[in-house]
C-alpha positions in Angstrom: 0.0 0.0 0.0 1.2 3.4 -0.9 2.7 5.8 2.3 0.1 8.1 3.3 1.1 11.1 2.9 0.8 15.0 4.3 1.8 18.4 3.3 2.2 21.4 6.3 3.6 24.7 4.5 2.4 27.7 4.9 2.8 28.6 1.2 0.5 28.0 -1.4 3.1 27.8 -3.8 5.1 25.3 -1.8 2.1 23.4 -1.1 1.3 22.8 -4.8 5.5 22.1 -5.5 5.6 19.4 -2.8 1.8 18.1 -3.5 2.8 17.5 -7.6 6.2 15.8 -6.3 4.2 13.2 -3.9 1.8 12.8 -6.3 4.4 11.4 -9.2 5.8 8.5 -7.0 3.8 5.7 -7.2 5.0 4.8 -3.7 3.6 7.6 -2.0 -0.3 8.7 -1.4 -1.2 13.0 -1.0 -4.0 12.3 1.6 -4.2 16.0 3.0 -2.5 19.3 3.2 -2.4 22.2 5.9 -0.9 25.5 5.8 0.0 25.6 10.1 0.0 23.5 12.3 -2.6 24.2 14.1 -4.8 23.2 11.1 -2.4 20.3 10.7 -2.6 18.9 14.1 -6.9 18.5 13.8 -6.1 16.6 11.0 -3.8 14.6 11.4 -6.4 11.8 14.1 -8.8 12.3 11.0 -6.7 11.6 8.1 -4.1 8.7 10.1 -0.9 10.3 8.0 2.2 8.0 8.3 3.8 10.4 6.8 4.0 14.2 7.4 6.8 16.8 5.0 6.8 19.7 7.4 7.5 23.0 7.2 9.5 24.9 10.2 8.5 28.3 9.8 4.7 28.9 9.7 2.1 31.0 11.4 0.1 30.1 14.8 2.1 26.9 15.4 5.5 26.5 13.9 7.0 23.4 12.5 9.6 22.5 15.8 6.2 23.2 18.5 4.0 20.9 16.1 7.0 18.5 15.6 7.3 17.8 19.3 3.7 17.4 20.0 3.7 14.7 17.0 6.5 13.2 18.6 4.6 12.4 22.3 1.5 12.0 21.0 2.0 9.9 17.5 5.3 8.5 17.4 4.5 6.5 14.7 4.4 9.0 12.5 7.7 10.0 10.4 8.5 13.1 9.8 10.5 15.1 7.3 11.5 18.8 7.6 11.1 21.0 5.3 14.0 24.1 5.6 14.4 27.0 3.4 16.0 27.2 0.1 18.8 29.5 -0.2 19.3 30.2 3.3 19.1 26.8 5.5 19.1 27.4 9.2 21.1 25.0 10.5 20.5 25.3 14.3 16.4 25.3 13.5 17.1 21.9 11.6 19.1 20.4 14.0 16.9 21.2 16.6 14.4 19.3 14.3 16.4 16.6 14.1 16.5 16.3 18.0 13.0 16.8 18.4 12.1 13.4 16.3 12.4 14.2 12.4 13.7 11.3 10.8 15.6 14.2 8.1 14.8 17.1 6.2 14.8 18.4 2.3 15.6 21.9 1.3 13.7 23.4 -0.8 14.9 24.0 -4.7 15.7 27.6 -5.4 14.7 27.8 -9.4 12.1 30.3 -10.2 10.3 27.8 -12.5 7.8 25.3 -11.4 8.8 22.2 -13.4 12.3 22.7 -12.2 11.4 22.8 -8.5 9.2 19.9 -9.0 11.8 17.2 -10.3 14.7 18.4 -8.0 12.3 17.5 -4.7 10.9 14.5 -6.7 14.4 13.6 -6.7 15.3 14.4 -3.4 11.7 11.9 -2.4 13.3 9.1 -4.1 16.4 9.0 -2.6 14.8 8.8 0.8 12.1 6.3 -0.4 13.6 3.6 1.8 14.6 5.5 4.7 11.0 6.3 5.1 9.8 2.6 4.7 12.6 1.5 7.2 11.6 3.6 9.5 8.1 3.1 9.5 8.1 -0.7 9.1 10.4 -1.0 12.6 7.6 1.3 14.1 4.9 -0.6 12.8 6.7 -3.9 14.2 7.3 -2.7 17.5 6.2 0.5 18.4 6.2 0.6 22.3 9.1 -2.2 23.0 11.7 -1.0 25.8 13.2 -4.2 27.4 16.9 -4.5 26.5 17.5 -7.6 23.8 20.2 -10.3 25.3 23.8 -9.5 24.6 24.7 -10.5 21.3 28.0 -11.9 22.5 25.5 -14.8 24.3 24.1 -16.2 21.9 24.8 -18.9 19.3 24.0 -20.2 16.2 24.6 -23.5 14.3 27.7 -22.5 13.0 29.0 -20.8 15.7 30.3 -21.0 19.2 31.0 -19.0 22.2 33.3 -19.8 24.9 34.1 -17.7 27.8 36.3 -16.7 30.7 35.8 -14.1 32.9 37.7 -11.2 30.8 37.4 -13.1 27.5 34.8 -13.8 24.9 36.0 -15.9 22.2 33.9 -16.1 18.7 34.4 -18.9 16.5 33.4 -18.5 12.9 33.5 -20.2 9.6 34.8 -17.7 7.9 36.8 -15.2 10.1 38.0 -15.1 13.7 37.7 -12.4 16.6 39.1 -12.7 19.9 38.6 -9.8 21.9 39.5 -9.3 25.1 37.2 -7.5 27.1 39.7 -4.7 28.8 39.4 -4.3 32.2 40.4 -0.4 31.9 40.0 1.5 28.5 41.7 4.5 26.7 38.9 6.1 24.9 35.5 6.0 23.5 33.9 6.2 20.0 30.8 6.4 18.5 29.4 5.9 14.9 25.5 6.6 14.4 23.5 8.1 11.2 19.3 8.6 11.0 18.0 9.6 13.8 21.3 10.0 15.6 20.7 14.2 17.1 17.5 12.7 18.7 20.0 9.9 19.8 22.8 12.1 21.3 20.9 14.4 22.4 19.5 11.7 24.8 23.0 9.9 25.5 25.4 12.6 25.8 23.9 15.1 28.5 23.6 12.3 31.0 27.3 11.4 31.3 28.8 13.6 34.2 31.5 15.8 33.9 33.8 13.5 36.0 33.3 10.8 32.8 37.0 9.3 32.3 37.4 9.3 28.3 37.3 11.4 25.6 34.7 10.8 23.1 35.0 11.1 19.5 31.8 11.0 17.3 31.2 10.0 13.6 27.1 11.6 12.7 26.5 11.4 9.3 25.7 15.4 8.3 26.5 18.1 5.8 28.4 20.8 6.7 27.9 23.4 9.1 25.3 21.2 10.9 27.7 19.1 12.4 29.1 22.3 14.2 25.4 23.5 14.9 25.0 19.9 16.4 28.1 20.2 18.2 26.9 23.7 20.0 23.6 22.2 20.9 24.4 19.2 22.8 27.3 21.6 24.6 24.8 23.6 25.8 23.1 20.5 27.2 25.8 18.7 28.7 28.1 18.5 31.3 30.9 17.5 28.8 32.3 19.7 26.3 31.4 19.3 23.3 33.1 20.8 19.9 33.5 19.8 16.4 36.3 18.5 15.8 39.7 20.3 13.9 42.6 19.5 12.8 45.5 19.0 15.4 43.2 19.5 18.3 45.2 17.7 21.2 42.5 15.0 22.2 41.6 15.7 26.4 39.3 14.0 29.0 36.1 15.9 29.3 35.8 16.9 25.5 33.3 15.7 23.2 34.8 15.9 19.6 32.1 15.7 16.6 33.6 14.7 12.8 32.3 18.0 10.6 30.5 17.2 7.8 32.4 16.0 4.3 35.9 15.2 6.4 37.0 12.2 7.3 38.3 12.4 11.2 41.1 10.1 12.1 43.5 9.9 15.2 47.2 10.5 15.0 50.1 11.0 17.4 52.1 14.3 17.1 55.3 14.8 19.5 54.3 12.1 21.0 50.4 13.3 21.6 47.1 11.9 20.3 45.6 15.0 18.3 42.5 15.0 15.9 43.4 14.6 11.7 40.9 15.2 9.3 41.3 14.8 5.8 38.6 14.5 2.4 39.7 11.3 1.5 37.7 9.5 -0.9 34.1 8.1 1.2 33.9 5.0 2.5 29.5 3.3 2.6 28.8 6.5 1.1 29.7 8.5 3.7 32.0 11.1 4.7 32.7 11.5 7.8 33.3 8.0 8.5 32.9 5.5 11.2 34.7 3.1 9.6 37.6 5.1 9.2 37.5 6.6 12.4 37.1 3.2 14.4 40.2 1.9 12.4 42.3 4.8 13.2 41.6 4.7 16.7 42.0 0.8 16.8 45.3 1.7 15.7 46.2 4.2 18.1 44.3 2.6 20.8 43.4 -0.7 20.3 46.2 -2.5 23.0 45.1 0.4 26.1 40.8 -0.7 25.3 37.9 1.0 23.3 35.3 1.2 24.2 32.7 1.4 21.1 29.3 2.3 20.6 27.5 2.1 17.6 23.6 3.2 17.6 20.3 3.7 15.1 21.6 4.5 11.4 20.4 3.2 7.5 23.1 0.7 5.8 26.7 -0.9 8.0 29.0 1.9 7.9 30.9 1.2 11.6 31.0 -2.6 11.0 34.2 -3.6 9.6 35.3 -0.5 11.7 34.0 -3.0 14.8 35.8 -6.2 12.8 39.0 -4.0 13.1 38.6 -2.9 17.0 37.3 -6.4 18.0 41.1 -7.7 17.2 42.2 -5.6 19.3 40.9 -4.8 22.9 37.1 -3.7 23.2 33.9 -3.5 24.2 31.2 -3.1 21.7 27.3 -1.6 22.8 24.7 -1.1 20.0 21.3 0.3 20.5 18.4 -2.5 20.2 16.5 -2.6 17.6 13.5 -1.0 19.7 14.9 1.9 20.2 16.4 2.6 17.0 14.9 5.3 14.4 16.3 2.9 11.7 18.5 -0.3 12.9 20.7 -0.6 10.4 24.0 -0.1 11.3 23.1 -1.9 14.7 22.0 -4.9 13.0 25.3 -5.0 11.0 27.4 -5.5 14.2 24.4 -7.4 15.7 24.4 -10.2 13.1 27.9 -10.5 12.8 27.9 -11.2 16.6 30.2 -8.4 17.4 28.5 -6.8 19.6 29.2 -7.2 23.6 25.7 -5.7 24.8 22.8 -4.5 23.1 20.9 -1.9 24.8 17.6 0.7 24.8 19.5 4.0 24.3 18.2 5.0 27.6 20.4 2.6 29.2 23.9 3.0 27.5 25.1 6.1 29.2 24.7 4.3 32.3 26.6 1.2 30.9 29.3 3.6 29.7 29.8 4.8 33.2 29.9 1.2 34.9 32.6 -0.3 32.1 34.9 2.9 32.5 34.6 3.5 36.0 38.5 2.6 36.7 39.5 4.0 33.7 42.3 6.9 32.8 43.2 8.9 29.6 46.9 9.6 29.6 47.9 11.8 26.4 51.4 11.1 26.9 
């Protein structure tokens, strides 16, 4: 069945571009339109949207107030932002993001009709299966909070497990991991994608100041958001937290986010671990990262422990980034299924049994503190 689908834009004009763009994919279904979101929100219980394109500035209720209230009260419902052509506001769309949309299109900036139309039918098509991902997992298991069993746990026919109290030894037909779980660990990465502002904004302000390691962060985003992330979730957390530059001396109590289109790698200079960031040719797609970053740090720091976390994102960037680090010394959390806006790169690590726990996003920053609690950084 087609995606039900709804306009809120407080344009006509805008209305008509986005209603002729839905309206030429077969997958999706123009149910209703609303020019505020007041109008919007009465109905949205009548026409049961799964899908709303949303526009952030509009009169009587703007698209961030409408966009929360959608978020408490129909989480089921995706949403896509809808930001400004010529002049995107980053900080408005990350806040966006944070608040629950899934992602967001800017709108084209051509003066003719036909123009506008095919560059957003374009833009549609491209997130096509992000949008059935994501509301396929919610249709599945909208409400599910209990944590999944650890991945390192289980078995399968073809596989074993075997443990010892500081080792968890995988046995597969086709490549082998031994990874010892470190008792102490020198730093802490993440990698996450869709959904992953909502998700750090969640994790990262509850880890107190007094938190051991420095955390470097691969997000999938353009430029300049990545730095309008960055300034957000610093002025939510106890950590500091700062896109990343080049030849940044890496510190306990920092927070350092990839910016958008480098790669971010690790590197010792004088005999100091400092941030490198280069434009290196993508790697899934993507650029920043997480595979490249979780290989340089596995290099840097894969004898002293990492500890990895890898939550909700489309496609398995992070994964052989996790191969790498799991031949080394670390511990590896994903975010279950449940709680992911798309589990994707999750269930890469997940299948390939990489993972140490698997967790409801709510949990890992506690998790975080109990495996680093007798931890140290020493840039030396």
């Amino acid at each position: 069945m087609p995606i039900r689908t709804m306009v809120v834009d407080d344009t006509v004009i805008w209305r008509k571009i986005l209603s002729d763009s839905i309206s030429a994919i077969p997958e999706l279904e123009l149910i209703s339109t609303a020019s505020n979101g007041s109008i919007a929100l009465k109905k949205i219980s009548r026409d049961k949207p799964d899908l709303i394109f949303l526009d952030i500035h509009m009169p009587e209720m703007d698209g961030i107030e409408l966009l929360k209230l959608l978020h408490s009260s129909y989480p089921e419902i995706a949403v896509i932002m809808i930001s400004g052509g010529a002049t995107v506001n980053s900080k408005e769309t990350v806040e966006a993001l944070q608040s629950g949309a899934i992602d967001f299109i800017c709108k084209p900036t051509s003066t003719d009709h036909q123009q506008n139309v095919a560059s957003l039918q374009n833009d549609l098509r491209t997130m096509l299966r992000l949008i059935e991902v994501r509301l396929n997992t919610r249709k599945i298991e909208p409400h599910k909070t209990t944590p999944t069993p650890p991945p390192s746990l289980q078995s399968t026919p073809n596989q074993g497990v075997s443990l010892t109290p500081h080792m968890i030894t995988r046995h597969n037909e086709t490549e082998h991991y031994q990874s010892e779980i470190p008792k102490t660990f020198s730093i802490c990465v993440i990698g996450v994608s869709t959904g992953g502002p909502d998700a750090l904004a969640r994790l990262i302000p509850k880890l107190p100041v007094t938190f051991p390691l420095p955390i470097l962060v691969v997000q999938h985003m353009p430029p300049l958001f990545t730095k309008s992330l960055a300034e957000s979730l610093d002025r939510k957390s106890q950590l500091h937290i700062i896109e990343a530059s080049e030849n940044t001396v890496i510190s306990t109590g920092n927070v350092y986010i990839a910016p958008g289109g480098k790669h971010m790698i690790v590197r010792h200079v004088n005999g100091k671990a400092v941030i490198g960031l280069n434009e290196e040719p993508p790697e899934n797609s993507c650029r920043p990262s997480v595979d490249v970053l979780f290989r340089s740090v596995a290099a840097n720091f894969g004898d002293s422990g990492v500890l990895a976390i890898v939550l909700t994102g489309m496609g398995c960037d992070g994964l052989n980034g996790v191969k790498t680090l799991k031949r080394k010394k670390c511990y590896c959390i994903t975010q279950s299924e449940a709680s992911c806006i798309v589990y994707g790169m999750p269930r890469a690590v997940d299948e390939a049994k990489l993972a140490d726990r698997s967790l409801p996003l709510e949990e890992i920053a506690s998790e975080m503190e109990s495996m680093t609690r007798n931890s140290t950084f020493r840039n030396m």
